[in-house]
C-alpha positions as CSV (number, residue, x, y, z in Angstrom):
1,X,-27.7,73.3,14.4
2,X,-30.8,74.0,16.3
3,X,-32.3,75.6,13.5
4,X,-32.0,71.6,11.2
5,X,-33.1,69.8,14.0
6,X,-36.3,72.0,14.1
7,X,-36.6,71.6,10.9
8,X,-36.5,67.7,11.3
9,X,-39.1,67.5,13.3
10,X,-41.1,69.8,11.1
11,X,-40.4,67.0,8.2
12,X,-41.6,64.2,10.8
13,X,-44.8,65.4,12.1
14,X,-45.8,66.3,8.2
15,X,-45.0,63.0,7.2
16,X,-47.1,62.0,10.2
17,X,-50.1,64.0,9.5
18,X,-49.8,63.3,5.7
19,X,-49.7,59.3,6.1
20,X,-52.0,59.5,9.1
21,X,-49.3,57.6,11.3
22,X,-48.6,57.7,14.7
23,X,-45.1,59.6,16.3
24,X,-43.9,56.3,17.4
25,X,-44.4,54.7,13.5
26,X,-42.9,57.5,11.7
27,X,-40.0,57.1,14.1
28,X,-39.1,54.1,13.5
29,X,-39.9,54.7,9.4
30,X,-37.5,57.0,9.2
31,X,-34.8,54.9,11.4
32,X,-35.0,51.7,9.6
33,X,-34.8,53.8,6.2
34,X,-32.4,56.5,7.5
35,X,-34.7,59.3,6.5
36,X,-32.9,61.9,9.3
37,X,-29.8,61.0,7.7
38,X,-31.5,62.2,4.1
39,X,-33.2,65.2,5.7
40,X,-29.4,66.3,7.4
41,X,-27.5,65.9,4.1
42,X,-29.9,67.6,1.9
43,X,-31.4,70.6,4.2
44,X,-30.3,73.3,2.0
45,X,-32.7,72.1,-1.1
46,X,-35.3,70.5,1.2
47,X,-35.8,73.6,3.6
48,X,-36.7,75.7,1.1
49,X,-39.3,73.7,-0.1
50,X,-42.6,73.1,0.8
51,X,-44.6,70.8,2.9
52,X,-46.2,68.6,0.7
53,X,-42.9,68.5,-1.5
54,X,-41.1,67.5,1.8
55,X,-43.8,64.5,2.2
56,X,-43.7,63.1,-1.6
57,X,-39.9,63.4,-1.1
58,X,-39.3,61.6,2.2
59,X,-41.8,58.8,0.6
60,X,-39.9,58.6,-2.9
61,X,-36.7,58.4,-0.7
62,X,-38.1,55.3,1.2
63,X,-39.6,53.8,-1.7
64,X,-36.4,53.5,-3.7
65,X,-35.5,51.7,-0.7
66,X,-37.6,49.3,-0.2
């Protein structure tokens, strides 16, 4: 368990860094879309992956709900 939450906060501060966005605002990105819920259900693909993968994912997976 430890080991996915790590690696959801790996995904956030990438996402941060990528989109130049503040802890606080990717938070509440990834709340409102359900993003941790997206990162949970699909570790086993997404932690193999790379970074930049994991940041074009995460935004096509917010996108598609806006």
């Amino acid at each position: 368990m430890g080991e996915r939450i790590d690696f959801i906060v790996y995904c956030l501060e990438e996402y941060k860094s990528a989109k130049k966005m503040s802890g606080k605002e990717v938070i509440e990105l990834f709340n409102h879309y359900g993003v941790i819920d997206y990162i949970r259900k699909y570790y086993e693909s997404l932690h193999t992956t790379g970074s930049q993968y994991i940041v074009n994912d995460i935004q096509q997976y917010i996108s598609n709900r806006q």
